[in-house]
KOLZA-55880 format. One record per residue: y, z, x of N, C-alpha, C in turn; residue in three letters; chain. Coordinates in steps of 0.2 Angstrom, whole numbers, plus 5000, padded with zeros to 4 digits. Layout:
# residues N
nnorth,nup,neast,canorth,caup,caeast,cnorth,cup,ceast,resn,chain
Y,Z,X,Y,Z,X,Y,Z,X,ALA,A
...
This chain:
# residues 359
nnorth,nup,neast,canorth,caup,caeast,cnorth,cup,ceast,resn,chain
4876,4842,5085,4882,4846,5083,4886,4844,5077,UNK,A
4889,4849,5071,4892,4847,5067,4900,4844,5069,UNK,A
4901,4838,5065,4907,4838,5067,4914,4846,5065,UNK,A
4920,4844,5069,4925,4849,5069,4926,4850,5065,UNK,A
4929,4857,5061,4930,4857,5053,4937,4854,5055,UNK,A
4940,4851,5047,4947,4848,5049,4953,4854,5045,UNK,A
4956,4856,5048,4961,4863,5045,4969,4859,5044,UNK,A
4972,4862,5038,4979,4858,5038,4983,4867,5038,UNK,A
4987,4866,5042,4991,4874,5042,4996,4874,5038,UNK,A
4997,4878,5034,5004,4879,5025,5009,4884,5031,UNK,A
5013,4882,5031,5019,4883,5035,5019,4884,5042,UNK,A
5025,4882,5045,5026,4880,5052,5032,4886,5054,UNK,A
5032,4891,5055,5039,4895,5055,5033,4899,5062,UNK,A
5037,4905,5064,5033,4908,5071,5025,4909,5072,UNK,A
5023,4913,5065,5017,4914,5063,5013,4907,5065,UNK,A
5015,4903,5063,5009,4897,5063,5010,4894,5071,UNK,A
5015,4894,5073,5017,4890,5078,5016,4894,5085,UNK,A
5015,4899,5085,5013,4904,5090,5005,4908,5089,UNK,A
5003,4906,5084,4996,4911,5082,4991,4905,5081,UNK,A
4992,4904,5073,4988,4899,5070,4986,4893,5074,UNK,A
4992,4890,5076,4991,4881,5080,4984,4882,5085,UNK,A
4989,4887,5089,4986,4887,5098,4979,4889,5096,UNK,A
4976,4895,5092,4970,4895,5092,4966,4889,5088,UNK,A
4968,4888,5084,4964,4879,5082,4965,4876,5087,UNK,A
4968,4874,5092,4969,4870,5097,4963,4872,5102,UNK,A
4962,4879,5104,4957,4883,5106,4949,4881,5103,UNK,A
4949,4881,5097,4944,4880,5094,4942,4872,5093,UNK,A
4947,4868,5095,4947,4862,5095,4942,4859,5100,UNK,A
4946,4862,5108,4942,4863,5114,4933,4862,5114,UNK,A
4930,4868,5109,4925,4873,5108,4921,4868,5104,UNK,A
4924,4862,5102,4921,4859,5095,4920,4861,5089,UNK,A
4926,4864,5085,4923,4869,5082,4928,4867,5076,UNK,A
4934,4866,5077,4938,4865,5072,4945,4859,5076,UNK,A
4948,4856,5071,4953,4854,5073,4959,4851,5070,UNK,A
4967,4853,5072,4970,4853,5065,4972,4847,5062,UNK,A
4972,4844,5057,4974,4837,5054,4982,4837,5048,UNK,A
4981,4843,5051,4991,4842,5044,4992,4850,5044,UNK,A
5002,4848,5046,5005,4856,5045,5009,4853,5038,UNK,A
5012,4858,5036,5017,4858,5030,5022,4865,5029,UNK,A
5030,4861,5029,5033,4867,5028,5036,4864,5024,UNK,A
5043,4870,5020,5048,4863,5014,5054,4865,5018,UNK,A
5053,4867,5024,5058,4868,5030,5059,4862,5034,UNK,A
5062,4859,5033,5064,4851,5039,5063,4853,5045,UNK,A
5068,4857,5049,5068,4861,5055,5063,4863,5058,UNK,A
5060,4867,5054,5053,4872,5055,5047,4867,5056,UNK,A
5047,4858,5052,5043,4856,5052,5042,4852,5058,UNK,A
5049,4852,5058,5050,4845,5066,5047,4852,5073,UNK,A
5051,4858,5073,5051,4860,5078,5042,4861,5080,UNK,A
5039,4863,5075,5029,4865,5077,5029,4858,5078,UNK,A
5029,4853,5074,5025,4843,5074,5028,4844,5081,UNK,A
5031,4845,5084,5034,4840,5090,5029,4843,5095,UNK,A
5031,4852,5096,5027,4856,5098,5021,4855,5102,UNK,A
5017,4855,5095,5010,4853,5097,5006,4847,5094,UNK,A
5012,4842,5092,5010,4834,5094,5007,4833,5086,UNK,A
5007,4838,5083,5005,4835,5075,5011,4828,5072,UNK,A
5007,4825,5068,5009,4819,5065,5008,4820,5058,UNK,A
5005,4821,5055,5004,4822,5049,5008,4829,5047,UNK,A
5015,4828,5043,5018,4834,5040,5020,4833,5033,UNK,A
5021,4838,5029,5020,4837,5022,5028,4842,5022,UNK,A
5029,4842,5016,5034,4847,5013,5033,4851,5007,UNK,A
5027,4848,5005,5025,4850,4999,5017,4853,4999,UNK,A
5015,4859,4998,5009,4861,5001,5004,4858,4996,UNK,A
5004,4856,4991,5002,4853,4984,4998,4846,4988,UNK,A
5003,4843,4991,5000,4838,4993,4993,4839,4999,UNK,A
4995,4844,5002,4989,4847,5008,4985,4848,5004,UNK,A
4983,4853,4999,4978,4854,4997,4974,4850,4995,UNK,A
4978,4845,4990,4974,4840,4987,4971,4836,4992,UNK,A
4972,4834,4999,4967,4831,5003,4962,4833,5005,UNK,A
4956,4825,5003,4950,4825,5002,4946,4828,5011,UNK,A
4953,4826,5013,4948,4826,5023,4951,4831,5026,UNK,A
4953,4839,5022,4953,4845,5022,4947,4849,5022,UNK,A
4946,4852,5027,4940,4858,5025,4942,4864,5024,UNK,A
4948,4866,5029,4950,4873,5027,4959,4873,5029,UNK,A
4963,4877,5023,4967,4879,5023,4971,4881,5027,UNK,A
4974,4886,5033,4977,4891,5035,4982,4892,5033,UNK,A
4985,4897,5029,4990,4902,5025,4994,4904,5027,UNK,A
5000,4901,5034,5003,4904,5037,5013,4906,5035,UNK,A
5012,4907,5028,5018,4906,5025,5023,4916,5023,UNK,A
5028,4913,5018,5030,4920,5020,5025,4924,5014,UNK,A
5025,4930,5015,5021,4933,5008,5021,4931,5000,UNK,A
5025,4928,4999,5024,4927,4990,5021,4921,4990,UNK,A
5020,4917,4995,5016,4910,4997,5011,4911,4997,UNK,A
5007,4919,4998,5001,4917,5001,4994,4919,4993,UNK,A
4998,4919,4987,4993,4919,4982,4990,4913,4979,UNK,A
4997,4909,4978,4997,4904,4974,4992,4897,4978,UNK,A
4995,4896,4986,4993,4891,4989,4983,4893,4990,UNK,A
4983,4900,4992,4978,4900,4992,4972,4900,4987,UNK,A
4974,4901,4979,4968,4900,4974,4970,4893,4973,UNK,A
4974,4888,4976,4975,4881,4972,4969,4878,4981,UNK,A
4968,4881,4985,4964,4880,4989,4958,4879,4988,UNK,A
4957,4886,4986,4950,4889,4984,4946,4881,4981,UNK,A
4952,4882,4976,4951,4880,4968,4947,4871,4968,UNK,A
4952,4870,4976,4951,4862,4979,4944,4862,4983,UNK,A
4940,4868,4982,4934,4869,4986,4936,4869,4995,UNK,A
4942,4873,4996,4944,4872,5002,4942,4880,5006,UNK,A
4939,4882,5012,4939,4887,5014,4946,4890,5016,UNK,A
4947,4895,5017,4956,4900,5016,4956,4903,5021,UNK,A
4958,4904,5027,4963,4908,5033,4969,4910,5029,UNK,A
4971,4917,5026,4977,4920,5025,4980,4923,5029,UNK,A
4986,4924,5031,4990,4929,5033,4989,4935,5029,UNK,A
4992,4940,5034,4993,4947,5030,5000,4949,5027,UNK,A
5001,4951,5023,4996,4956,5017,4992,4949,5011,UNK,A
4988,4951,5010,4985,4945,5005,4991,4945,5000,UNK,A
4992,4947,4998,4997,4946,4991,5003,4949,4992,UNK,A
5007,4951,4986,5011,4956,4985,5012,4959,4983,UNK,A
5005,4961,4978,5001,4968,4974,4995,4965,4975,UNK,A
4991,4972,4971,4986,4973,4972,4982,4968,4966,UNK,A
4985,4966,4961,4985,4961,4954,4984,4954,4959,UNK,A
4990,4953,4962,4988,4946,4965,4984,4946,4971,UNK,A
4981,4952,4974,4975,4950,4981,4968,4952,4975,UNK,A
4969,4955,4969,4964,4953,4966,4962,4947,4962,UNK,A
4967,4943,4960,4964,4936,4956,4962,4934,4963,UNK,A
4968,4933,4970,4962,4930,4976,4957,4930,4975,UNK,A
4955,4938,4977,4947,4937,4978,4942,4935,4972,UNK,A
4947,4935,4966,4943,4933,4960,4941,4925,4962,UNK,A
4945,4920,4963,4946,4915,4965,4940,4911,4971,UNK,A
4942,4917,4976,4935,4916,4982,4930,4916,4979,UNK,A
4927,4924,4975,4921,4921,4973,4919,4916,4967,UNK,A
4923,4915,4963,4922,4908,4960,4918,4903,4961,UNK,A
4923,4902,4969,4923,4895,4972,4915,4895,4978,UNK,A
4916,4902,4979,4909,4902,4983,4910,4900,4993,UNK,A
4917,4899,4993,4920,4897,5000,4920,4903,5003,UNK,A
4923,4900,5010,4922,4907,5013,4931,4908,5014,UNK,A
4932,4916,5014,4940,4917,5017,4940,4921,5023,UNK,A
4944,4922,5025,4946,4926,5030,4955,4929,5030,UNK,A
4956,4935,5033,4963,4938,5035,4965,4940,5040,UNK,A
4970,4938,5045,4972,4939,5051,4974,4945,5052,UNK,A
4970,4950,5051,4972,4957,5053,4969,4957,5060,UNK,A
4974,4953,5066,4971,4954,5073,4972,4956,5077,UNK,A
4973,4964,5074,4973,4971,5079,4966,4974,5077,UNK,A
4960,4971,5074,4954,4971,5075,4952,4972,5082,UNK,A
4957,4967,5085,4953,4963,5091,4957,4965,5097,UNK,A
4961,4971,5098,4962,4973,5103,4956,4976,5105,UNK,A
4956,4978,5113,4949,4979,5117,4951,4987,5116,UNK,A
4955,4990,5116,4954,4998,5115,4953,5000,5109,UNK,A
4953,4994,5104,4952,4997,5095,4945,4994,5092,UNK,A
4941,4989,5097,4935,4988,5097,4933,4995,5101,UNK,A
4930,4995,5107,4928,4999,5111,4929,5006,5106,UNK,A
4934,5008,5103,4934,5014,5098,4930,5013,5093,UNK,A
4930,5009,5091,4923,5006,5085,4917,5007,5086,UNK,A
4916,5005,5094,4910,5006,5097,4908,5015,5098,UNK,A
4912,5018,5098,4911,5024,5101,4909,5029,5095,UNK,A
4913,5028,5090,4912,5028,5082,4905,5028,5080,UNK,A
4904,5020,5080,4897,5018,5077,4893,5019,5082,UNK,A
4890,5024,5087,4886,5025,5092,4887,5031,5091,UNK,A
4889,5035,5088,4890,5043,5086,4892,5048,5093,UNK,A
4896,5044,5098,4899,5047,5103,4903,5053,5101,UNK,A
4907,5050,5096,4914,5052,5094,4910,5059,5089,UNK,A
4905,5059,5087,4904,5062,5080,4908,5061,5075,UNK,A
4906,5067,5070,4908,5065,5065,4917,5066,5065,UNK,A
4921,5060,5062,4927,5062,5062,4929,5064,5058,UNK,A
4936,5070,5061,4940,5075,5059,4946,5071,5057,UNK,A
4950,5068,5062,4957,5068,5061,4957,5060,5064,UNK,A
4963,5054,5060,4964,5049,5066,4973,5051,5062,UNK,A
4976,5046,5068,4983,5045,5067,4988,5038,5070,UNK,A
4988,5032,5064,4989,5030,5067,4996,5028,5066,UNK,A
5001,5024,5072,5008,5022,5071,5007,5014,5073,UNK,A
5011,5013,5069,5016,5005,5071,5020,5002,5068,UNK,A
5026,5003,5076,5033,5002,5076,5036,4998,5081,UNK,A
5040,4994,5074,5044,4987,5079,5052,4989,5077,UNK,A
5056,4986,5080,5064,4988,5080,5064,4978,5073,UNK,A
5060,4977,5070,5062,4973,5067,5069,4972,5063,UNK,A
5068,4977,5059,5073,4978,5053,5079,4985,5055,UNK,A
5079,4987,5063,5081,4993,5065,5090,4990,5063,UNK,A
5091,4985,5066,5100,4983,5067,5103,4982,5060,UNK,A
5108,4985,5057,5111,4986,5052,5114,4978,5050,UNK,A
5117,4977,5056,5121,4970,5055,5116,4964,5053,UNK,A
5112,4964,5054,5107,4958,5056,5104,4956,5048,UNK,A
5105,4950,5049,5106,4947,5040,5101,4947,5035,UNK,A
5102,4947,5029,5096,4946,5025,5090,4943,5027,UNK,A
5082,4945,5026,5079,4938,5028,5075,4940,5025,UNK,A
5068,4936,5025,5063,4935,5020,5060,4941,5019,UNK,A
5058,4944,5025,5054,4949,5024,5057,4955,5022,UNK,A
5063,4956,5020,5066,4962,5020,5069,4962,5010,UNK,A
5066,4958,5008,5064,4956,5001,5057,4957,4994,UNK,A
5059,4958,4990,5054,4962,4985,5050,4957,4984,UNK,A
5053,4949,4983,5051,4942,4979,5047,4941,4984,UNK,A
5048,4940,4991,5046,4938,4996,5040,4940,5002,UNK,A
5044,4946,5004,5041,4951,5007,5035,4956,5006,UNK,A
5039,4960,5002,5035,4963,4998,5035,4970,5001,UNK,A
5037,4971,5006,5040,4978,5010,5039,4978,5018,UNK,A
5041,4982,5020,5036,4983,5027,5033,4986,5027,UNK,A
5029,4991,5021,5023,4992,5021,5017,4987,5021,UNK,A
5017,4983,5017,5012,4980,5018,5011,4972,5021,UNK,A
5020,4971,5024,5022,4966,5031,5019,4970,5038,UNK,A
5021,4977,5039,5018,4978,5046,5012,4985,5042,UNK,A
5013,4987,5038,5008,4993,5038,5001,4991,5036,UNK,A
5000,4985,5035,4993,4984,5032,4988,4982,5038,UNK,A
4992,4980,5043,4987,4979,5051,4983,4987,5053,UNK,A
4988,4993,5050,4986,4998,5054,4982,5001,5047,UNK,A
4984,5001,5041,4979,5003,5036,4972,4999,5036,UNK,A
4973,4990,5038,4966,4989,5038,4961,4993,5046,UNK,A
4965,4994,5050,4963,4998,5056,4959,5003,5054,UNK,A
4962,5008,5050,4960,5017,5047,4955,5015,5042,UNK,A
4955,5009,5039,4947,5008,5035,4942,5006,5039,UNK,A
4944,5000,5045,4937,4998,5048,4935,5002,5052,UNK,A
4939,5009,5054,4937,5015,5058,4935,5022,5055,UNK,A
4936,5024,5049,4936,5028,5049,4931,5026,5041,UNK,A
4930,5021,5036,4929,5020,5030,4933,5020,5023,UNK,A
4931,5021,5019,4936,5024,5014,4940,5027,5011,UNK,A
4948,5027,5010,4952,5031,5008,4951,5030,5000,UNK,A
4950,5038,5001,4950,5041,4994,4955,5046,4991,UNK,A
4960,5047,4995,4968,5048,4991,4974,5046,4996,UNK,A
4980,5047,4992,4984,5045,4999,4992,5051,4994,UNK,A
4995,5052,5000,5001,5054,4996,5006,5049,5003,UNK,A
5012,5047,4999,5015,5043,5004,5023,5043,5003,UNK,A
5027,5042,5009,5035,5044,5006,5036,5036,5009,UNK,A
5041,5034,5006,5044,5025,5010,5050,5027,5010,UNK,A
5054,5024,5015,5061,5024,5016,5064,5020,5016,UNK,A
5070,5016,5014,5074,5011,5014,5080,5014,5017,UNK,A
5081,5014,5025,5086,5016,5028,5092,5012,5028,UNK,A
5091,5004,5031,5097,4999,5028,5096,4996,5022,UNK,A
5102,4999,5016,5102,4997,5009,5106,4994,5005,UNK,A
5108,4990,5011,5112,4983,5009,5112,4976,5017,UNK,A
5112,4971,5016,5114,4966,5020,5117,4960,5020,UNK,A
5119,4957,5024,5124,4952,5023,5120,4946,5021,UNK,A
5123,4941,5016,5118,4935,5017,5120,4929,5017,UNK,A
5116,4927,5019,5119,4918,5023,5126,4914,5019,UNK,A
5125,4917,5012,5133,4914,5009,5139,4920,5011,UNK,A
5137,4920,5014,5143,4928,5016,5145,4934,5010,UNK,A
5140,4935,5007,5140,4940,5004,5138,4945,5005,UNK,A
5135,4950,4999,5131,4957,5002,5127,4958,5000,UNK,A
5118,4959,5000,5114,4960,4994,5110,4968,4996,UNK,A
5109,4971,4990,5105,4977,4988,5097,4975,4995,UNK,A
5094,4981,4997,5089,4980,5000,5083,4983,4994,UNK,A
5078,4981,4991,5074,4984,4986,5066,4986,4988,UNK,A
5066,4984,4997,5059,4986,4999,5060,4992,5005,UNK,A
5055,4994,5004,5055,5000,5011,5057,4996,5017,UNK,A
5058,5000,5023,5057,4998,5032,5054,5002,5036,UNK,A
5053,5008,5030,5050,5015,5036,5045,5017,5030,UNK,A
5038,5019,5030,5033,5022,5027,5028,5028,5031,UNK,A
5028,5034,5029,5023,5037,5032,5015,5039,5025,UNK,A
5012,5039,5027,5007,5040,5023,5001,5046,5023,UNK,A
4998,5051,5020,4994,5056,5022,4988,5053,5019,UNK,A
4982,5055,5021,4975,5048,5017,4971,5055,5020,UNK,A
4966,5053,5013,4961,5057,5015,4954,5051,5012,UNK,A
4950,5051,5019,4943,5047,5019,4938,5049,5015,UNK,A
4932,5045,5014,4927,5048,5007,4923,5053,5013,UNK,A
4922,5051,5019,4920,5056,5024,4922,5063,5026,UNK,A
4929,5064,5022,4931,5072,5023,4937,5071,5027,UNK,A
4936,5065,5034,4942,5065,5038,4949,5063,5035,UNK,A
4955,5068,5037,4960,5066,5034,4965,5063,5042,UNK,A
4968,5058,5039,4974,5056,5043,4980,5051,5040,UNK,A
4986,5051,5046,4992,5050,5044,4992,5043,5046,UNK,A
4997,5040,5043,4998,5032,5044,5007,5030,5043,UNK,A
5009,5029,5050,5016,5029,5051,5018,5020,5052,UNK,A
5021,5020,5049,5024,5009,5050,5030,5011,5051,UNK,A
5035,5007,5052,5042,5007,5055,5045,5000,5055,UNK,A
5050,4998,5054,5052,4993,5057,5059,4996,5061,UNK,A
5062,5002,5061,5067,5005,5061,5065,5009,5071,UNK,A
5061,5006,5074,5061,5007,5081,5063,5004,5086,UNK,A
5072,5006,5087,5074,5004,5094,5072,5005,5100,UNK,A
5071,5001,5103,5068,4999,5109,5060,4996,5110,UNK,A
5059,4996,5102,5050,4996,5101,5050,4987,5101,UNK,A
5044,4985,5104,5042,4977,5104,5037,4976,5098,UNK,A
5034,4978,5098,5026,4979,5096,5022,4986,5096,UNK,A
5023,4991,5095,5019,4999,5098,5015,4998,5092,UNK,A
5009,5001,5096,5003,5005,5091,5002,5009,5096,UNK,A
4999,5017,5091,4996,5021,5095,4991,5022,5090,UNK,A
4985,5023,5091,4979,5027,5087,4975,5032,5092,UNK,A
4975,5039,5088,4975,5042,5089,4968,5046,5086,UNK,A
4961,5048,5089,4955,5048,5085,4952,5054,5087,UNK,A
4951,5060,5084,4948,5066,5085,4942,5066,5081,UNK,A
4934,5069,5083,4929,5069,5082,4926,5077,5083,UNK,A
4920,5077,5081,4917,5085,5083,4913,5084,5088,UNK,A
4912,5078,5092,4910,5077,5099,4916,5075,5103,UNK,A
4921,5075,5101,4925,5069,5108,4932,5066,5105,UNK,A
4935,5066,5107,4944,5061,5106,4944,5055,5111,UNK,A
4948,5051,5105,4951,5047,5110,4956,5041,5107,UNK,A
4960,5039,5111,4967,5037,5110,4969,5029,5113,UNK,A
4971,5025,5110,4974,5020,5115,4979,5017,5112,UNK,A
4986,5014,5115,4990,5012,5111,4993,5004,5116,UNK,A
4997,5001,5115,5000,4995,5116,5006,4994,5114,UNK,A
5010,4993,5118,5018,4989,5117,5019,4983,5115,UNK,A
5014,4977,5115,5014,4971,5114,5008,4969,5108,UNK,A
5008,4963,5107,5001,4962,5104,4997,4958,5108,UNK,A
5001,4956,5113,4993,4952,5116,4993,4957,5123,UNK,A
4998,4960,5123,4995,4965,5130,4995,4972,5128,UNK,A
4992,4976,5133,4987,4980,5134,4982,4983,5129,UNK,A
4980,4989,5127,4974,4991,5126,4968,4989,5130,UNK,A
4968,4989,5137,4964,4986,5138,4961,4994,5142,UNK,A
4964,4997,5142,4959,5004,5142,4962,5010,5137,UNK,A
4957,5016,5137,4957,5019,5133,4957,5027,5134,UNK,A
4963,5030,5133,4960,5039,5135,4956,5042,5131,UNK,A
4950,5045,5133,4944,5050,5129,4942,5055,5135,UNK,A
4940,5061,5127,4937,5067,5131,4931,5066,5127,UNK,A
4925,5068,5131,4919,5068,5126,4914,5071,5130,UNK,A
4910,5077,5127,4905,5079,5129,4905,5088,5129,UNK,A
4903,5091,5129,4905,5100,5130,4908,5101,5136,UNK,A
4907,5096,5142,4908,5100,5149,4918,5098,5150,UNK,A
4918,5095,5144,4925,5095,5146,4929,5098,5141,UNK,A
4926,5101,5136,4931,5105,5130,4935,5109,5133,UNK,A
4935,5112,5140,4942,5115,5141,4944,5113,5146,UNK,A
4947,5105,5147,4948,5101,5152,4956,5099,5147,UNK,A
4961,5101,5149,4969,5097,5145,4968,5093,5148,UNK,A
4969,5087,5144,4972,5080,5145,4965,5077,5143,UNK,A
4965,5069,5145,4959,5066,5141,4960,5059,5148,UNK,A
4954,5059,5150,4954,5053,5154,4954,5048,5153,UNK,A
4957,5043,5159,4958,5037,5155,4952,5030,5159,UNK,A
4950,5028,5154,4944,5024,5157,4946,5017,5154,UNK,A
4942,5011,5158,4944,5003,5156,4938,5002,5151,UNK,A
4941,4999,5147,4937,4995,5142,4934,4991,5144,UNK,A
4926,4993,5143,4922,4987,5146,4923,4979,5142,UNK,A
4921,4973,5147,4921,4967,5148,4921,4965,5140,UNK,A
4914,4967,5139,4913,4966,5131,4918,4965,5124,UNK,A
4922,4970,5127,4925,4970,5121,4933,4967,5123,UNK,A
4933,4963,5129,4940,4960,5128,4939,4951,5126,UNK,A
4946,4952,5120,4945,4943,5117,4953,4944,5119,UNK,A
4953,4936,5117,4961,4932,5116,4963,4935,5110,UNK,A
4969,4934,5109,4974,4933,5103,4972,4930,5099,UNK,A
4969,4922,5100,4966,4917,5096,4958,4919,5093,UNK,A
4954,4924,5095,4949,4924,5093,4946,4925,5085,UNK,A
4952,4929,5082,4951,4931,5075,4953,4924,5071,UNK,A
4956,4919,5073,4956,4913,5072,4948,4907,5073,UNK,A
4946,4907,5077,4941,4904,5080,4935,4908,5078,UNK,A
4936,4915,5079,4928,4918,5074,4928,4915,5066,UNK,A
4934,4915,5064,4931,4912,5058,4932,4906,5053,UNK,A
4933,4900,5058,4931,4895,5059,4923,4893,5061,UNK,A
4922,4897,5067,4916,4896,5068,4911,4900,5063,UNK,A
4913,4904,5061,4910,4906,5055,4907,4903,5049,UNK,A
4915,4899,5046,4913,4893,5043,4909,4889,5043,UNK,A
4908,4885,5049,4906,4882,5053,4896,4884,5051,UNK,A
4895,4890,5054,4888,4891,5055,4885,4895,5047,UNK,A
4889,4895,5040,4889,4896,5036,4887,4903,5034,UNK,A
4891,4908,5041,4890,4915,5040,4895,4919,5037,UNK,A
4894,4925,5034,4901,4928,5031,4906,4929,5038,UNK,A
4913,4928,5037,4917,4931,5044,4918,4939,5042,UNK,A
4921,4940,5048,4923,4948,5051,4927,4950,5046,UNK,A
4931,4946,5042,4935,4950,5039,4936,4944,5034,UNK,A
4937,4947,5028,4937,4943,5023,4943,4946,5016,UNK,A
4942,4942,5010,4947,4944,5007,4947,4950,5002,UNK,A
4939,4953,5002,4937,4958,5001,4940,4966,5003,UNK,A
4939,4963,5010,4942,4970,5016,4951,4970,5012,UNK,A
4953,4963,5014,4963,4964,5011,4963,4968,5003,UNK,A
4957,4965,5000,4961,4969,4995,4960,4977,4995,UNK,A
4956,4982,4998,4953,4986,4999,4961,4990,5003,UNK,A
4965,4984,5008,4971,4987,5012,4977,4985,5006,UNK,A
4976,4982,5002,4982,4981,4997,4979,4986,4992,UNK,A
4978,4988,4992,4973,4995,4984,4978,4999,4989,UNK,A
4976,5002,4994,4981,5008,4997,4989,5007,4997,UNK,A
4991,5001,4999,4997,5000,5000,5001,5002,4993,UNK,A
4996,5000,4987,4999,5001,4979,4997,5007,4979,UNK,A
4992,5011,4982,4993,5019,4980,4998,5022,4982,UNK,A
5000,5020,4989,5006,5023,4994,5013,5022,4987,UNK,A
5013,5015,4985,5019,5015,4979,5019,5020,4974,UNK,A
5014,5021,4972,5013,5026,4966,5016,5032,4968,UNK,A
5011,5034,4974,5014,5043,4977,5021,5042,4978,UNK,A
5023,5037,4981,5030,5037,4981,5035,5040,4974,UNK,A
5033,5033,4971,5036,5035,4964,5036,5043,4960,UNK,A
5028,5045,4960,5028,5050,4958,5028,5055,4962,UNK,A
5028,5055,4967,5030,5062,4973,5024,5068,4972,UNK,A
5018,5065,4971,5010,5069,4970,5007,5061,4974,UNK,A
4998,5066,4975,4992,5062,4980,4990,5056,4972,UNK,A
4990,5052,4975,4986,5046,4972,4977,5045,4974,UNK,A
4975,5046,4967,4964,5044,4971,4964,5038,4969,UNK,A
4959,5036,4973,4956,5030,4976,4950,5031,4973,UNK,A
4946,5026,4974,4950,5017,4971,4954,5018,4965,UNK,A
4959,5013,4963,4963,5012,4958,4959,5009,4952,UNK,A
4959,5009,4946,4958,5005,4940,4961,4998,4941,UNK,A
């Protein structure tokens, strides 16, 4: 057996400390990978992960991580304007890439990425891991087995009370430099969802909202907000199928929601979750003629097959690495979910449908 690949994680703030670690910890287990250096230029942030889970090796400086020769693969778990730069000076070190979502902050910089990937010939990966819930797999299945026929309409929502509280102070992701919006801080999980499900969007008309449009900040001042918190989207697929795409951060009492919502010429069906690592683990569908005039939609369990961990989307492509196959999700696919996100800006701007792809 190969030795573990050796990974250094580029920031220690929730994302890497909740997500990233545990699953290499996971994969560590498995033989498969294991982490040798976190870095953040946050002191706090650094001690609070290193103590955590025992890491020794911390940097402050990402520059020094990459340049180590006894790295194999990067994870990219920092705030979005972080995640172009570290990642091509990765690539560039012959390093393989696990990025956070959204790949960039436009579509210019998730295309030098993938310029960068293929250059270097490594492999990437992106943590869109609402892949991996068990009711949006099993919908995939039912998809690609023509249960569903061909598809009419999907619809999907997600919404968090993130950015809902007015008083609640400036912070990174509610930034143009940083951020980048909550379009494509929470809407790009559910836009890569409506591509892996449905295929290509080939126009889009979109309205974005900035409902809190100022905040306080840490020096006790006030600053202008200059990214969305609310976006709805209308898409039309190369397939014919049209659907709506709602993100939110502006949902009190919301934890985590997604709902997807799938109508077909054979059959619907729908699953949705309050959490990210709980439910979806069944799904309501109507399917077949004898139940077209049956209201409502049964709700049946996801079989065995399609339920993983939270950490799997981490450890698939790792192992993928690993056995030198392309993984599930690559930086391909992100740029494909950051092309839409930039057309949703455009529609915005100009208040008419935007077509796909972009120049």
């Amino acid at each position: 057996m190969s030795e573990p690949l050796r990974v250094a994680v580029i920031g220690a703030g929730g994302i890497s400390r909740l997500r990233h670690i545990p699953a290499y910890r996971d994969a560590e287990k498995l033989g498969i990978a294991r982490v040798v250096a976190i870095c953040d230029p946050v002191d706090a942030a650094l001690k609070e992960t290193g103590d955590m889970w025992g890491i020794d090796a911390r940097y402050r400086d990402w520059r020094e991580v990459v340049g180590r020769s006894d790295v194999d693969v990067v994870s990219v778990a920092t705030p979005n304007s972080g995640h172009e730069p570290i990642s091509i000076a990765a690539l560039e070190a012959g390093k393989h890439v696990l990025c956070e979502k959204p790949l960039a902050l436009d579509l210019a910089g998730a295309r030098r990425m993938l310029a960068a990937a293929e250059r270097s010939g490594k492999k990437t990966g992106v943590h869109f891991r609402y892949r991996y819930i068990p009711g949006a797999r099993y919908m995939k299945e039912l998809i690609d087995t023509g249960e569903i026929g061909s598809i009419h309409q999907i619809y999907l929502t997600y919404v968090n009370g993130s950015v809902q509280d007015p008083a609640s102070p400036l912070r990174w992701r509610m930034t143009r430099a940083e951020g980048g919006g909550l379009l494509g801080d929470l809407g790009s999980h559910i836009i890569d969802l409506a591509l892996w499900l449905c295929g290509s969007i080939v126009r889009v008309n979109a309205t974005l909202k900035t409902f809190t449009t100022e905040r306080a900040t840490e020096s006790g001042g006030r600053a202008r907000i200059d990214v969305d918190d609310a976006a709805t989207l209308m898409v039309e697929f190369a397939n014919g199928a049209t659907g709506v795409i709602c993100a939110s951060g502006m949902g009190l009492g919301r934890g985590n929601y997604q709902h997807v919502d799938l109508y077909g010429a054979k059959g619907s069906v729908e699953y949705e979750i309050e959490r990210s690592d709980v439910g979806g683990d069944a799904i309501n569908v109507c399917l077949g003629p004898a139940q077209h005039r049956v209201v409502g939609m049964a709700r049946i369990p996801v079989p065995a097959r399609h339920h993983r961990t939270a950490n799997d989307p981490l450890i698939d492509f790792v192992r993928a690495v690993r056995d030198g196959v392309e993984p599930a999700i690559t930086f391909a696919d992100a740029v494909r979910v950051q092309e839409v996100i930039e057309a949703a800006g455009r529609s915005h701007a100009s208040g008419s449908w935007v077509p796909l792809p972009l120049p």
